[in-house]
C-alpha positions as CSV (number, residue, x, y, z in Angstrom):
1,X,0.0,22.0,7.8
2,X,-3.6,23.3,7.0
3,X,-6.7,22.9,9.6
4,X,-8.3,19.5,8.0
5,X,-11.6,19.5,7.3
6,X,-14.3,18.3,9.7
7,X,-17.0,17.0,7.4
8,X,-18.3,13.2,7.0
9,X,-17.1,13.2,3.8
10,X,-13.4,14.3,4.5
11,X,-12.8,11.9,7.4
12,X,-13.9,9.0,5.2
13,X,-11.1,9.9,2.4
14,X,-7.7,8.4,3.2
15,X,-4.8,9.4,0.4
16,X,-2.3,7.2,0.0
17,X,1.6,8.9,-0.2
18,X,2.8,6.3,-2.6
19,X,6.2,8.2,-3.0
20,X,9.1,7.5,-2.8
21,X,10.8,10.6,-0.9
22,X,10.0,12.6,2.4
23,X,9.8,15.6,1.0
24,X,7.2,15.0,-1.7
25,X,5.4,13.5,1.0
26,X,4.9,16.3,3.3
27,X,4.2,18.5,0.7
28,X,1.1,16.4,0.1
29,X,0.6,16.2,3.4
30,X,0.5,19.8,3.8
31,X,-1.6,20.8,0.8
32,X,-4.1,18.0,1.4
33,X,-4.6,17.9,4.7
34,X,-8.0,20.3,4.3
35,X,-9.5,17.4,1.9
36,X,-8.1,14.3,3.6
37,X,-9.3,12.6,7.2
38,X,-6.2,10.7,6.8
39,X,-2.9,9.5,5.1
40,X,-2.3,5.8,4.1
41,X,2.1,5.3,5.0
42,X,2.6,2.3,2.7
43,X,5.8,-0.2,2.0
44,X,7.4,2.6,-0.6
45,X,7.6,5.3,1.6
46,X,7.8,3.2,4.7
47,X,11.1,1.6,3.2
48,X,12.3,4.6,1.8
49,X,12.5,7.4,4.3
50,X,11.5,4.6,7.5
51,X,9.2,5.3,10.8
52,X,10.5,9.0,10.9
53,X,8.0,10.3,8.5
54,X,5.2,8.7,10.7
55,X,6.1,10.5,13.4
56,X,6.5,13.5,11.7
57,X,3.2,13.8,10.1
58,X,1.9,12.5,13.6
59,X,3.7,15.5,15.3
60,X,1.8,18.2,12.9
61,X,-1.6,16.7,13.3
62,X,-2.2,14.6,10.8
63,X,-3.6,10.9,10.9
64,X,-1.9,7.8,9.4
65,X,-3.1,4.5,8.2
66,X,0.3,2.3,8.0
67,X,-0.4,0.3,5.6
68,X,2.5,-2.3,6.2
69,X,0.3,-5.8,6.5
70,X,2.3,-7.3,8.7
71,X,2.4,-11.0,8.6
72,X,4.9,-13.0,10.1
73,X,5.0,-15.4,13.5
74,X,2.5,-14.5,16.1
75,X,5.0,-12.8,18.7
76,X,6.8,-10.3,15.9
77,X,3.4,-9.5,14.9
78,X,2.0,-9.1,18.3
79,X,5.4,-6.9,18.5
80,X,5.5,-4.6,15.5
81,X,1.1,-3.9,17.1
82,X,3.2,-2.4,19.9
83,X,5.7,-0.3,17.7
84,X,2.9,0.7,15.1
85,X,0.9,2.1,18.6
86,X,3.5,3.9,20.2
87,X,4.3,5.9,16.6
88,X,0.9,6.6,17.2
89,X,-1.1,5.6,14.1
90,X,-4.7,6.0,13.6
91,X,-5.2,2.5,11.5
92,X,-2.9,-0.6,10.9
93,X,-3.2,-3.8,9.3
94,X,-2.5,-7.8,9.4
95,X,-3.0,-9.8,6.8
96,X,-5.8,-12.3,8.1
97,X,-4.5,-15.3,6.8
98,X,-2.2,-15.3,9.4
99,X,-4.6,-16.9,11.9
100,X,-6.2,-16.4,14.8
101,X,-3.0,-16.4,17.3
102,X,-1.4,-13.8,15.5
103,X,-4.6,-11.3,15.2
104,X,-5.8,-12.4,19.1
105,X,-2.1,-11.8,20.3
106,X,-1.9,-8.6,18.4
107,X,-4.7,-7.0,19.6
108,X,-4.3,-8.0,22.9
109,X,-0.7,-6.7,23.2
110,X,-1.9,-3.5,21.4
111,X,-4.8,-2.8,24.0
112,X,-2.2,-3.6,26.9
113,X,0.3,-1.1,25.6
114,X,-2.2,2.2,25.3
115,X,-3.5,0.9,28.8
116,X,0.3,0.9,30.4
117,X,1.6,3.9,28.3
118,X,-1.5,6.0,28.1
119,X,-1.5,6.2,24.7
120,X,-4.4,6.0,21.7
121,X,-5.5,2.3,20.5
122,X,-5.4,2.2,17.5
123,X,-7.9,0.3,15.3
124,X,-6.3,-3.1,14.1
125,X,-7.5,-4.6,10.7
126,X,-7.2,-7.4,9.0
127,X,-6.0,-7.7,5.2
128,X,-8.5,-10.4,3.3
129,X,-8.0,-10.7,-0.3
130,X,-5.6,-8.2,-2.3
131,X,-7.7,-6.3,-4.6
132,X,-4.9,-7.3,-7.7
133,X,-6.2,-10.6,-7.1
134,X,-9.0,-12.6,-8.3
135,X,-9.9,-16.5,-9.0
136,X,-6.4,-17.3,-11.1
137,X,-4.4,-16.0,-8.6
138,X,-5.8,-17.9,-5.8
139,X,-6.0,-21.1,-7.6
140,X,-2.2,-20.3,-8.3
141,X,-1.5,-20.5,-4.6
142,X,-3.6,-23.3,-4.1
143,X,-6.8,-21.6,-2.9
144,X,-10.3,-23.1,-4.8
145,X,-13.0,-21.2,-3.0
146,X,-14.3,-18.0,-5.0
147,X,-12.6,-14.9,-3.7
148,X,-15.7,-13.4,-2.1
149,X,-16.2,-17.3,-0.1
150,X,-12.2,-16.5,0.7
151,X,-13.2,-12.9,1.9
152,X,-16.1,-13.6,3.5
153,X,-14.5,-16.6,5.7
154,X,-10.9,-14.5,6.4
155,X,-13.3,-11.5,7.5
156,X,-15.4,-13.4,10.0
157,X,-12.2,-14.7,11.5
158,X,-10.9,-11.4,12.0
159,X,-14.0,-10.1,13.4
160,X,-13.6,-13.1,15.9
161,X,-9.8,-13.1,17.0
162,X,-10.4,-8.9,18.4
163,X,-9.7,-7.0,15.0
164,X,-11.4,-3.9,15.0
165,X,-12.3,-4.4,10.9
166,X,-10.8,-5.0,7.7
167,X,-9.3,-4.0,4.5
168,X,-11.3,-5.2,1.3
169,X,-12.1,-5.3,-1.7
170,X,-15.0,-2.5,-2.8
171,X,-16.9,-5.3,-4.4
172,X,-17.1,-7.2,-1.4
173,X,-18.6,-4.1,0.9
174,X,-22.0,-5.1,0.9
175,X,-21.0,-8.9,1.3
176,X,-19.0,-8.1,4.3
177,X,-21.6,-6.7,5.7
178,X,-23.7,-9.3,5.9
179,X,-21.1,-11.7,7.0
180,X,-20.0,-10.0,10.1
181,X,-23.2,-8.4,11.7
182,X,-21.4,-6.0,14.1
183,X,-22.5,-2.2,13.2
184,X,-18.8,-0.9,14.6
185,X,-16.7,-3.0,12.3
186,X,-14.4,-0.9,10.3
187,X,-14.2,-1.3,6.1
188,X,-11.3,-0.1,4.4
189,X,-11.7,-0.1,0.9
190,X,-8.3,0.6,-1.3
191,X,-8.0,0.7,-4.9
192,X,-11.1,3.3,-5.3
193,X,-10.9,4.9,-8.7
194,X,-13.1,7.7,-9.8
195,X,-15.7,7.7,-12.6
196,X,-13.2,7.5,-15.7
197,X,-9.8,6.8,-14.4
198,X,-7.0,3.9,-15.1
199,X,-7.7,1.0,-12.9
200,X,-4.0,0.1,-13.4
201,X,-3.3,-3.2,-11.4
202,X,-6.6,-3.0,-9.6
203,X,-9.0,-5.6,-11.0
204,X,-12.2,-5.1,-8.3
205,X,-12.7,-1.6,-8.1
206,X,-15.8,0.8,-7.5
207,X,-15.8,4.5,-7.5
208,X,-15.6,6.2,-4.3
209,X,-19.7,7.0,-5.0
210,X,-20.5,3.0,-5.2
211,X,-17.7,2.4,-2.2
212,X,-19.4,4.7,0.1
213,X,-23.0,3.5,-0.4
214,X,-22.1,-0.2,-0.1
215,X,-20.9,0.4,2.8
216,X,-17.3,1.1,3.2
217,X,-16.0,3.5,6.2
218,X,-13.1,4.5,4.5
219,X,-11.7,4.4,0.9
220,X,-8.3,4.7,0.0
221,X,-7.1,6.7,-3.1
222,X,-3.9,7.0,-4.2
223,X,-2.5,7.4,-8.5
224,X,-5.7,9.3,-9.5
225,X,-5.0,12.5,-6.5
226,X,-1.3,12.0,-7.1
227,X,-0.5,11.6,-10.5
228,X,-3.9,14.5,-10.9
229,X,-2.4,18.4,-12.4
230,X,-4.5,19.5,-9.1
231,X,-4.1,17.2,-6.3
232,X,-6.5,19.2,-4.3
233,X,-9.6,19.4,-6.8
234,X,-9.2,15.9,-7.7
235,X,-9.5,15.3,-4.2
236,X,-12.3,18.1,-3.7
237,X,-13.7,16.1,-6.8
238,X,-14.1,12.8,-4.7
239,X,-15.2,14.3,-1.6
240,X,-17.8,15.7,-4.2
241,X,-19.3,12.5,-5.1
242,X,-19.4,11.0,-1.3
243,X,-21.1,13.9,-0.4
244,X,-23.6,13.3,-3.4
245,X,-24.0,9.6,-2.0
246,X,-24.9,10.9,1.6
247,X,-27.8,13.6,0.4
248,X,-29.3,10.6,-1.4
C-alpha cells in the first residue's frame, strides 16, 4: 500500500469501497491510499467477503470507518462495540434511535475493552437521519417532526449517552453545530457529491466544498471516485476543492 498523505485535506476524505469483492477492494485501497485519510467498510463488502477484509486493510496501515449501524438490543450492541474495537477500526456507528442504553452501554463497554486489552478506542457515532430520507419517509414510519427537529433531537442524545459524534446529513452540518456545543464532536457527512455529479438515491447532499465549510470533519464519498475513469484524480479533484475551502 502507498504512504497516505498527511495533509488536512486528505485525513478529512473517507472513500467508501462499496464493492462487492476483496479484491477490487484492495486494489482501491492500494491506489488510493495517498488521497484518502480513510476507508468507509460498509454492509456490501462487509456481507460479502466478512471481517477479514477489515483486518487486512488494518494490517497494511490503512484506517477504516465500518460503516455497519448497528442497532439491535442494548447488550448485542454493547457487544458487536467490542468486536468492531478489537478489529481495530478507526470509526463506527449506531443508529441513534436506538436510545440512550444502547449508545451509554456501548461506549462504556468499548472504553473498558481498549483499557483491558491495550488497544485504540475507537470513536463511536451515532447514525440520525438517513440521507435517502426526507419528510415522506418519516411520516411513513410515523415520525411528524421535520427531519432537521428529528436530527437535531437524535444528535443531542447521542452527544449525551457518551458517543464521540455523529453521522449526518451535509445539510444539517451547520444545524448540528449549534445543537451540540461541544468543539470535539465528530461530523460524518456521507452522500457528498461533487460539483456536477448524479445524486442518485441521495436527496440532501452538498459538495465536499459546502460540507467542509459547514462544518463537517469528515465526508464520505463513494460512486463519484469509484465509478470515475481515474479514481485517483477524481479523488485528487475533491481533495482540490477542501483545500480551496481551507485557504478561504
Amino acid at each position: 500500500m502507498s504512504t497516505p498523505m498527511t495533509s488536512p485535506e486528505v485525513n478529512k476524505l473517507i472513500v467508501a469501497l462499496d464493492v462487492d469483492n476483496k479484491t477490487k477492494a484492495l486494489e482501491l485501497v492500494n491506489s488510493l491510499s495517498h488521497v484518502a485519510g480513510m476507508f468507509k467498510v460498509g454492509s456490501q463488502l462487509f456481507t460479502a467477503v466478512g471481517p477479514e477484509i477489515v483486518r487486512e486493510i488494518v494490517a497494511s496501515g490503512g484506517r477504516i470507518f465500518l460503516d455497519l449501524k448497528f442497532h439491535d438490543i442494548p447488550a448485542t450492541v454493547a457487544a458487536a462495540g467490542i468486536e468492531a474495537t478489537r478489529m481495530g477500526v478507526s470509526i463506527f456507528n449506531i443508529h441513534a434511535s436506538g436510545g440512550r442504553e444502547m449508545m451509554l452501554r456501548t461506549a462504556d463497554a468499548v472504553s473498558q475493552c481498549a483499557s483491558r486489552e491495550g488497544l485504540t478506542r475507537p470513536s463511536v457515532i451515532g447514525v440520525t437521519l438517513l440521507t435517502s430520507s426526507d419528510a415522506v419517509e418519516l411520516n411513513q414510519v410515523g415520525i411528524t417532526a421535520a427531519p432537521a427537529d428529528h436530527t437535531s433531537r437524535l444528535a443531542r442524545l447521542a452527544a449525551d449517552s457518551g458517543m464521540d459524534g455523529v453521522v449526518a446529513s451535509p445539510p444539517d452540518i451547520e444545524m448540528l453545530r449549534s445543537a451540540v456545543a461541544a468543539p470535539d464532536f465528530l461530523i460524518v457527512a456521507p452522500g457528498v457529491r461533487p460539483a456536477g455529479s448524479e445524486h442518485h438515491d441521495q436527496k440532501r447532499t452538498m459538495t465536499p466544498a459546502q460540507a467542509i465549510a459547514a462544518g463537517a470533519d469528515y465526508i464520505v464519498v463513494g460512486r463519484p471516485i469509484l465509478t470515475a475513469a481515474d479514481p485517483v484524480a477524481a479523488a485528487a479533484g475533491i481533495l482540490g476543492e477542501i483545500s480551496n475551502v481551507a485557504k478561504t
